[in-house]
Backbone bond lengths (Angstrom), bond angles and torsions (degrees), N, CA, C in turn:
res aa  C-N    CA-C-N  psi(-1)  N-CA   C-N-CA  omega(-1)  CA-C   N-CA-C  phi
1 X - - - 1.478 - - 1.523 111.32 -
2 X 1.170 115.67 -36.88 1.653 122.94 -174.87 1.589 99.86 -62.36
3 X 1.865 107.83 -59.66 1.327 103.06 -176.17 1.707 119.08 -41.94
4 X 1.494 112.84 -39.31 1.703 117.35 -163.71 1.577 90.60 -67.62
5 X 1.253 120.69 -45.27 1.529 130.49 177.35 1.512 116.44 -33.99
6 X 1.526 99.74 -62.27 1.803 116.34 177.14 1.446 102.29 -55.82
7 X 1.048 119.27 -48.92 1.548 122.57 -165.54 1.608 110.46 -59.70
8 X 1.195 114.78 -16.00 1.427 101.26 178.71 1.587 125.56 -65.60
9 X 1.148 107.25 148.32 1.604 98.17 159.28 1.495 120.07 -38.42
10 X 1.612 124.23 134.25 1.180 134.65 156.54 1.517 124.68 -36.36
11 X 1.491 133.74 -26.09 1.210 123.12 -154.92 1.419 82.10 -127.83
12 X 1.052 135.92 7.94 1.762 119.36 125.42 0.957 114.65 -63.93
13 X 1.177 160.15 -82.05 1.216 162.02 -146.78 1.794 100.49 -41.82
14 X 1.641 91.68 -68.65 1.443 122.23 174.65 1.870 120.26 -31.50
15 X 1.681 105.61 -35.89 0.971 123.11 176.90 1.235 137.48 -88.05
16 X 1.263 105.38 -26.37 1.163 148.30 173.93 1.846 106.62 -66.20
17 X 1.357 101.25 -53.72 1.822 116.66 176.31 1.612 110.45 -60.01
18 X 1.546 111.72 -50.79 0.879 122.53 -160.48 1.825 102.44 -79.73
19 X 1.301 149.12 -20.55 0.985 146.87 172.07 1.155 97.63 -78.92
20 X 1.142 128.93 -44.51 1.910 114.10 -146.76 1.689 75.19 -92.90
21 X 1.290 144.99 0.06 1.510 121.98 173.37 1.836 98.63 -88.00
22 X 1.353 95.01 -43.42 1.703 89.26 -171.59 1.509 110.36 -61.73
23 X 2.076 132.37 -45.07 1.210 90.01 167.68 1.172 129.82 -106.98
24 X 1.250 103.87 30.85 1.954 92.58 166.84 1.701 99.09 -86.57
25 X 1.449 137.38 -24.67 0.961 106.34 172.88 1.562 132.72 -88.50
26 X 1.187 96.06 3.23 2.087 114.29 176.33 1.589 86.09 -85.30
27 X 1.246 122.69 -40.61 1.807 110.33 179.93 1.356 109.09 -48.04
28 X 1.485 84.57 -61.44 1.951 96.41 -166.05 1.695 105.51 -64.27
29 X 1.518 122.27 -10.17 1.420 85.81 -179.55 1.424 110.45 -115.25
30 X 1.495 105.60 8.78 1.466 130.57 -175.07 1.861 95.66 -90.29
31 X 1.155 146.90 -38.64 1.190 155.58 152.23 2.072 99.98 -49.03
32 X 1.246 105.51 -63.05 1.266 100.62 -166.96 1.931 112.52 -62.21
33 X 1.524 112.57 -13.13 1.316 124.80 174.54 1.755 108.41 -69.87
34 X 1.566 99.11 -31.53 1.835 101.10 -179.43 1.467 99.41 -131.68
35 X 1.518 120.66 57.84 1.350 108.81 178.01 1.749 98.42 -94.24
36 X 1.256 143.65 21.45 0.792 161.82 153.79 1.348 130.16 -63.48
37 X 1.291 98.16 -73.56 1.775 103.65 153.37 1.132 123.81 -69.65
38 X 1.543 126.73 -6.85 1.527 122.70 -173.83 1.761 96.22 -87.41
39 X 1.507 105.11 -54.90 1.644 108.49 -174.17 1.625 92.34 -54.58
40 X 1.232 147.25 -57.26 1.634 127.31 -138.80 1.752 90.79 -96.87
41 X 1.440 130.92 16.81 1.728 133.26 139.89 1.153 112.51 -68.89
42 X 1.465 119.74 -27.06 0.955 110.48 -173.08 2.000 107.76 -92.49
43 X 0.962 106.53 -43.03 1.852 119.29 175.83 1.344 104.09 163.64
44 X 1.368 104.05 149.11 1.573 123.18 -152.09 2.004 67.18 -86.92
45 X 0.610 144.31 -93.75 1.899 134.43 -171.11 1.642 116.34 27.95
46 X 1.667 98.18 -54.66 1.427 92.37 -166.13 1.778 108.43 -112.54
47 X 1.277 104.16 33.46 1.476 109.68 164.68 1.767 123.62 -56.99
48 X 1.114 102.01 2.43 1.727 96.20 162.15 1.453 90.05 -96.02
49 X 1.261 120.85 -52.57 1.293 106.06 -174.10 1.884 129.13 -29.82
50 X 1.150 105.41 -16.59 1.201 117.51 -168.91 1.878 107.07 -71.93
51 X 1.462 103.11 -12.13 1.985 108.58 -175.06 1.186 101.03 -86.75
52 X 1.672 133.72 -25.87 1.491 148.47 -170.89 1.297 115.08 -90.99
53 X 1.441 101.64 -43.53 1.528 99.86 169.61 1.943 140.89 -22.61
54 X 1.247 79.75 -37.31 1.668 89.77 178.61 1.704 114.94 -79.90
55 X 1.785 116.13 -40.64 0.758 104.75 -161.70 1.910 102.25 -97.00
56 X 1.566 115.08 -2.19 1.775 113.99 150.07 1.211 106.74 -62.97
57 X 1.714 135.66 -44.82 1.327 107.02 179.89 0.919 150.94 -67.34
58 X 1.717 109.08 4.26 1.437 112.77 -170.64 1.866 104.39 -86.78
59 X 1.417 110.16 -7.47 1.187 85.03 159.43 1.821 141.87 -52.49
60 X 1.365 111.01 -44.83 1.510 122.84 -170.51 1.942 84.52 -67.73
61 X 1.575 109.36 -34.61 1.676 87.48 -165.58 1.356 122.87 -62.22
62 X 1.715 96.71 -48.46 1.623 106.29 176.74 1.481 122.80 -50.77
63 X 1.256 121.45 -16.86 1.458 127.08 -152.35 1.792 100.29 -107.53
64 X 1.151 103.92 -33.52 1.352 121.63 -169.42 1.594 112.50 -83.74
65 X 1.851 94.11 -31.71 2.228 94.15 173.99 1.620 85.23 -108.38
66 X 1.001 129.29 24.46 1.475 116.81 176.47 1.870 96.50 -83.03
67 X 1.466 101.03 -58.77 1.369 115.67 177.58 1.182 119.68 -36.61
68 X 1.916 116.02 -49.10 1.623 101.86 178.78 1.649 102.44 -86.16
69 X 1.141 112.46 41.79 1.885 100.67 170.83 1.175 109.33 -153.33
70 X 1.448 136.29 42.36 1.423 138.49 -152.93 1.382 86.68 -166.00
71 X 1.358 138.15 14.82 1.677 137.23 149.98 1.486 125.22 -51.46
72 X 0.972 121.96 -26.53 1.269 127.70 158.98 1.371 119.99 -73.04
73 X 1.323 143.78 -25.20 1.619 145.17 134.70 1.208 101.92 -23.14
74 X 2.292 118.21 -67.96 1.086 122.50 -128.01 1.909 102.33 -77.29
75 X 1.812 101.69 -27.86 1.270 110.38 -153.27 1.534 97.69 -91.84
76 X 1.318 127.84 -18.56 1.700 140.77 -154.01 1.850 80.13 -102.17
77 X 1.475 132.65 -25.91 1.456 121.57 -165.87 1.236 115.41 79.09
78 X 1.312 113.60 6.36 2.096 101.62 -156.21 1.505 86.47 -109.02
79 X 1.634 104.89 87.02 1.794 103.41 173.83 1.521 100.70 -92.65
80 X 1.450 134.85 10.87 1.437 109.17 138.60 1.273 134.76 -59.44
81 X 1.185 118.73 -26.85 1.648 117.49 170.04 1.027 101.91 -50.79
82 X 1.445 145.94 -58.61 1.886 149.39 179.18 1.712 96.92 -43.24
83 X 1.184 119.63 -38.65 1.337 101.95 -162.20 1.851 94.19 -90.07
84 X 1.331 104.92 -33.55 1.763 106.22 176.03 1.742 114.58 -47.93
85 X 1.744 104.73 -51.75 1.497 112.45 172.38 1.054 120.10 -53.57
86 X 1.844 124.24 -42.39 1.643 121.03 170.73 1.410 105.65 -66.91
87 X 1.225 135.73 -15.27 1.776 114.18 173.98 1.165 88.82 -98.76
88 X 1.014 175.35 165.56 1.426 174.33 145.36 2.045 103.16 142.89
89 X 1.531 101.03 -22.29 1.665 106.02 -178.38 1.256 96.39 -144.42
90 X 1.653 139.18 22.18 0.901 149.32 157.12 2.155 106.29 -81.64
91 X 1.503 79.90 -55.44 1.683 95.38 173.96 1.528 113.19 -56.06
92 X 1.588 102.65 -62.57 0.952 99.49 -165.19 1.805 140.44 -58.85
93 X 1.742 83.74 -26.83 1.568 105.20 169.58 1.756 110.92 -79.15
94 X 1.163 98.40 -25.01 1.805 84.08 171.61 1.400 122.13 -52.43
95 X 1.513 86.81 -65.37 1.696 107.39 -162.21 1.492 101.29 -68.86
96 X 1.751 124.01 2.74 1.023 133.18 -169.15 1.766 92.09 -88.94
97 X 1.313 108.10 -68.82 1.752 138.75 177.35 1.841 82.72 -56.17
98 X 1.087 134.82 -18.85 2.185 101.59 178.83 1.459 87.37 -101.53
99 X 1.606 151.79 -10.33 1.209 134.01 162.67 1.287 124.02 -78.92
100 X 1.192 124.02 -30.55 1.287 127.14 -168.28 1.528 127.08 -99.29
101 X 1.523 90.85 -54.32 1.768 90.57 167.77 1.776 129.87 -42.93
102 X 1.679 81.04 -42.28 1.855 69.43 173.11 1.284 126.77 -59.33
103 X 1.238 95.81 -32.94 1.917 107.39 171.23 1.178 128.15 -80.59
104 X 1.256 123.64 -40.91 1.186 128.67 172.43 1.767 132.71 -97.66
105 X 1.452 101.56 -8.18 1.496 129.88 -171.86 1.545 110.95 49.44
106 X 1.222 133.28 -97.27 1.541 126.09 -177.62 1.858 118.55 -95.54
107 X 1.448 97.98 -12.88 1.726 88.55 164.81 1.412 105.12 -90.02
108 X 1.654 128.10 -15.23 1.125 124.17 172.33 2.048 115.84 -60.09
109 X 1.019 114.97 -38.76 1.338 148.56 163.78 1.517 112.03 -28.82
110 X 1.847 100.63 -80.91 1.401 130.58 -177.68 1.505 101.12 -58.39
111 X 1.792 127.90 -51.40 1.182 114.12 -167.44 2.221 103.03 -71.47
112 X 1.285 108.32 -31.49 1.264 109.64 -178.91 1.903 109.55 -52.25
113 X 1.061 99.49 -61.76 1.533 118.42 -170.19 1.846 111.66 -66.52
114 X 1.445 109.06 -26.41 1.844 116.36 152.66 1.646 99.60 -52.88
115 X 1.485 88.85 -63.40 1.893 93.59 -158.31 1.485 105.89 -68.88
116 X 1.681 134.60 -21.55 1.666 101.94 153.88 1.446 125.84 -59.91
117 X 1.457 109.97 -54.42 1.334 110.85 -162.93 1.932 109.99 -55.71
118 X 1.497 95.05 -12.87 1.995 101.56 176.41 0.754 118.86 -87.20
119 X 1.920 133.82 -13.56 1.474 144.39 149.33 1.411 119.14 -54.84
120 X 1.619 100.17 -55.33 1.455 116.85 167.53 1.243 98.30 -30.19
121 X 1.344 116.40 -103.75 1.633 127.93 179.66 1.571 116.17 -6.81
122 X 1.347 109.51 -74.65 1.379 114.52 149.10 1.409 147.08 2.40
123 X 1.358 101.13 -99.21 1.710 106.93 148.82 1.340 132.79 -56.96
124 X 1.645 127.22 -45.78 1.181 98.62 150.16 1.407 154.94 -61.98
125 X 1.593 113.73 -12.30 1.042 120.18 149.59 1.388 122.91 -40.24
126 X 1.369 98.82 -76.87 1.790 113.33 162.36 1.289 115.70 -1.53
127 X 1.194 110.21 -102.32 1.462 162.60 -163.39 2.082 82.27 -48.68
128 X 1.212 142.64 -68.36 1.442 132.46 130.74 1.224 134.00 34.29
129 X 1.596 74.66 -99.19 1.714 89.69 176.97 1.551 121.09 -71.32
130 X 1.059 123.39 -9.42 1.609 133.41 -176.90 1.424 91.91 -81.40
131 X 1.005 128.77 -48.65 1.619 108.94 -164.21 1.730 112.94 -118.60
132 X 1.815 98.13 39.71 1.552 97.92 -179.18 1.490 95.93 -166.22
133 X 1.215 126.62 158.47 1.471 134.02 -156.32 1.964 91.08 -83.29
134 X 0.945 115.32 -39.26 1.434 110.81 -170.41 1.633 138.65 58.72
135 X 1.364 110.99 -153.20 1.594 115.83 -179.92 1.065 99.93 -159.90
136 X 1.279 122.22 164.66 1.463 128.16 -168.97 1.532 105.51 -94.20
137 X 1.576 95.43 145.51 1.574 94.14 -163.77 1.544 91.40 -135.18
138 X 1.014 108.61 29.48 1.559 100.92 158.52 1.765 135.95 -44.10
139 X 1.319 84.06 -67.87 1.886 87.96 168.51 1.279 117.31 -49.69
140 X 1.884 129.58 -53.84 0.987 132.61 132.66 1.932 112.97 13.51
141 X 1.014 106.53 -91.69 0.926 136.85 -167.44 1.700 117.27 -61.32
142 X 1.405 111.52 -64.49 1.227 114.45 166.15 1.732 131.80 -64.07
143 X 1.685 98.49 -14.57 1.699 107.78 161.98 1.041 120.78 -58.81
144 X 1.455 93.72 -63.63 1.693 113.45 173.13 1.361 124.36 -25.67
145 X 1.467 105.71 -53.47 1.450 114.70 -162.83 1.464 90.28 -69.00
146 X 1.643 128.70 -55.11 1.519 143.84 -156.32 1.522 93.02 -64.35
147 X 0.802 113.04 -42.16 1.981 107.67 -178.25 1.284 112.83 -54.74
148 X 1.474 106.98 -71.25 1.984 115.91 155.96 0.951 114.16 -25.33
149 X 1.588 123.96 -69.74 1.428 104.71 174.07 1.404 137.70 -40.70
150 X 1.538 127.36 -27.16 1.076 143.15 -120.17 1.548 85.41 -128.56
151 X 1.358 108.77 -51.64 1.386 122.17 178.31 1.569 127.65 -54.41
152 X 1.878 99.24 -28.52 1.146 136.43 -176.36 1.378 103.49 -77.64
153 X 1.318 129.05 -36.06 1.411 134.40 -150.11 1.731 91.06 -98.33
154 X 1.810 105.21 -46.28 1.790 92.90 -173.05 1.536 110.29 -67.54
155 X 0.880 112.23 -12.65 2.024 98.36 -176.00 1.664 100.97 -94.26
156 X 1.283 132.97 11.89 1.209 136.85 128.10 0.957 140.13 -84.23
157 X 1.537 117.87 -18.62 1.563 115.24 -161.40 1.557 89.56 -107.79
158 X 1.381 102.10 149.73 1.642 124.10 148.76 1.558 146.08 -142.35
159 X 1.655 86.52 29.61 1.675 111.50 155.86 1.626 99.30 -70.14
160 X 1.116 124.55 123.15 1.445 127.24 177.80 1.756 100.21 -81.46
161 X 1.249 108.10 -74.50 1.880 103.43 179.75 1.407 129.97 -33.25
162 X 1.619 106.30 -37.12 1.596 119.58 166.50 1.545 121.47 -71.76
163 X 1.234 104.85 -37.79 1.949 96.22 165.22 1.286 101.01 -75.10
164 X 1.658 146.99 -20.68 1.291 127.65 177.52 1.603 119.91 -76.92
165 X 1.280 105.98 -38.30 1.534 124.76 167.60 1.659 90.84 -43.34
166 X 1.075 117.04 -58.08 2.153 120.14 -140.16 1.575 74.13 -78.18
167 X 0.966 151.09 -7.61 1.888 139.31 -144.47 1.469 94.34 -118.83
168 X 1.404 104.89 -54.92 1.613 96.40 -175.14 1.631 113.81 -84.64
169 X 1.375 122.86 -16.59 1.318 123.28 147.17 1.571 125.58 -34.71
170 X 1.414 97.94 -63.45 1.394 110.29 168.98 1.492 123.55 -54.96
171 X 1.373 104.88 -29.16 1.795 95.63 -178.48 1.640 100.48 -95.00
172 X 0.859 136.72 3.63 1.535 155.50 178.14 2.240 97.50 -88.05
173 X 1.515 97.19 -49.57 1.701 90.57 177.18 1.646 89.88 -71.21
174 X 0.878 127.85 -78.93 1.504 131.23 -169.83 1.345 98.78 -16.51
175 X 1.019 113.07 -90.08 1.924 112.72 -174.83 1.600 123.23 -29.58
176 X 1.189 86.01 -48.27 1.905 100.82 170.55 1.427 121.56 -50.04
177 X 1.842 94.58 -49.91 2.032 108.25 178.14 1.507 91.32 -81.96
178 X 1.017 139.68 -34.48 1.621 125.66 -166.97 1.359 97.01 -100.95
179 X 1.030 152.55 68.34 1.506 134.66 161.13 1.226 107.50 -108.83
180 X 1.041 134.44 -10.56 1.655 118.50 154.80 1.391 121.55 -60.59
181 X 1.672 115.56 -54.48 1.588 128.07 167.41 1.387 103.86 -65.13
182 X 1.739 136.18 0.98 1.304 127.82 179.13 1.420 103.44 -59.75
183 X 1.972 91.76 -55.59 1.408 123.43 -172.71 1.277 128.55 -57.39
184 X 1.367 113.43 -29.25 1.606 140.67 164.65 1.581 99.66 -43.12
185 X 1.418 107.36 -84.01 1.477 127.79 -170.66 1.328 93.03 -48.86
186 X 1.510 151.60 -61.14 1.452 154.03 -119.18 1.867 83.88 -94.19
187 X 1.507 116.05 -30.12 1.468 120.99 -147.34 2.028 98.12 -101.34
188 X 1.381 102.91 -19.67 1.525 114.68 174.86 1.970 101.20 -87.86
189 X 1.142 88.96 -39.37 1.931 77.47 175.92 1.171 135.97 -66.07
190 X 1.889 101.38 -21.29 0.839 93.93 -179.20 1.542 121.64 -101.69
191 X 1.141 111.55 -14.30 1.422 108.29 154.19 0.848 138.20 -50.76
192 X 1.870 107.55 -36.19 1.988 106.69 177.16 1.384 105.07 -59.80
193 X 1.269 112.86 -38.23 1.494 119.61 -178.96 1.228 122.86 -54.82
194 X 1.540 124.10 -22.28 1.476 139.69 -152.87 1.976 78.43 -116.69
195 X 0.773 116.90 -62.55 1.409 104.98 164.17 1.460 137.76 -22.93
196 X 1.167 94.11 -74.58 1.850 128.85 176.28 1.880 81.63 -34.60
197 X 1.903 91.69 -73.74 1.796 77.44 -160.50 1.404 116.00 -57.26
């Protein structure tokens, strides 16, 4: 099954990366536009929680575009590299979580535990592309970092209009870097639709 897998064309794979990055990150910043109303569904209690929010979610993100870019692990067999990449953001989030927490207590935490799961991503990417012909994962890559940043900035900031400004900016770059996969998605809807009827 792996072999029929390998055998595909490259720009499946390729295509494949590049959608599930564009909407998990229109999710994540489309959530981060009403993470406000999402935290006080849950109980008006953890309304600070609402500055951290962004940078706990990057767990499901990293893990989720890690998968379409860590094919070169899957096809080479060498799933120690997966276990090399989790100590590689195992470390890094520790010694991340013994600097910060003391200082920062639970945003010290949240920014630590963003920045493993963004190594994660990272190295397994890496670790990937070294032992498989691949695709370029730049955008990939350079989102990633811009989200973190971004993610980094809301559990400091509490100008409310200025993290909304930086959010819909951001889904404005997104559209711009994804507008080929905009067109993809726009071109699958409308068929189900042409279907449906």
């Amino acid at each position: 099954m792996n072999g029929t897998k390998k055998n595909k064309p490259l720009f499946y794979y390729e295509r494949v990366s590049h959608l599930m990055m564009f909407l998990l990150s229109f999710c994540f910043l489309f959530m981060v536009l009403f993470k406000e109303g999402i935290v006080l569904l849950l109980s008006s209690e953890y309304s600070e929680a609402q500055y951290l929010f962004p940078l706990l979610s990057f767990y499901p993100l990293m893990m989720t575009i890690s998968e379409t870019t860590n094919l070169g692990i899957v096809f080479s067999k060498k799933s120690q590299l997966n276990i090399a990449a989790s100590l590689v953001a195992v470390l890094a989030a520790g010694m991340t979580h013994l600097l910060l927490v003391p200082l920062l207590g639970a945003t010290g935490a949240a920014i630590a535990t963003g920045f493993g799961y963004l190594l994660f991503f990272f190295s397994r990417t890496y670790f990937s592309m070294k032992h498989w012909e691949g695709f370029s994962v730049k955008r990939q890559v350079s989102l990633a970092l811009l989200l973190y940043v971004f993610a980094l900035f809301t559990a400091f900031n509490r100008i409310f209009w200025l993290e909304k400004g930086l959010v819909l900016l951001l889904m404005c770059i997104v559209l711009i870097v994804y507008r080929h996969e905009l067109k993809i998605v726009k071109t699958f809807v409308q068929e189900r639709k042409i279907r449906e009827v």
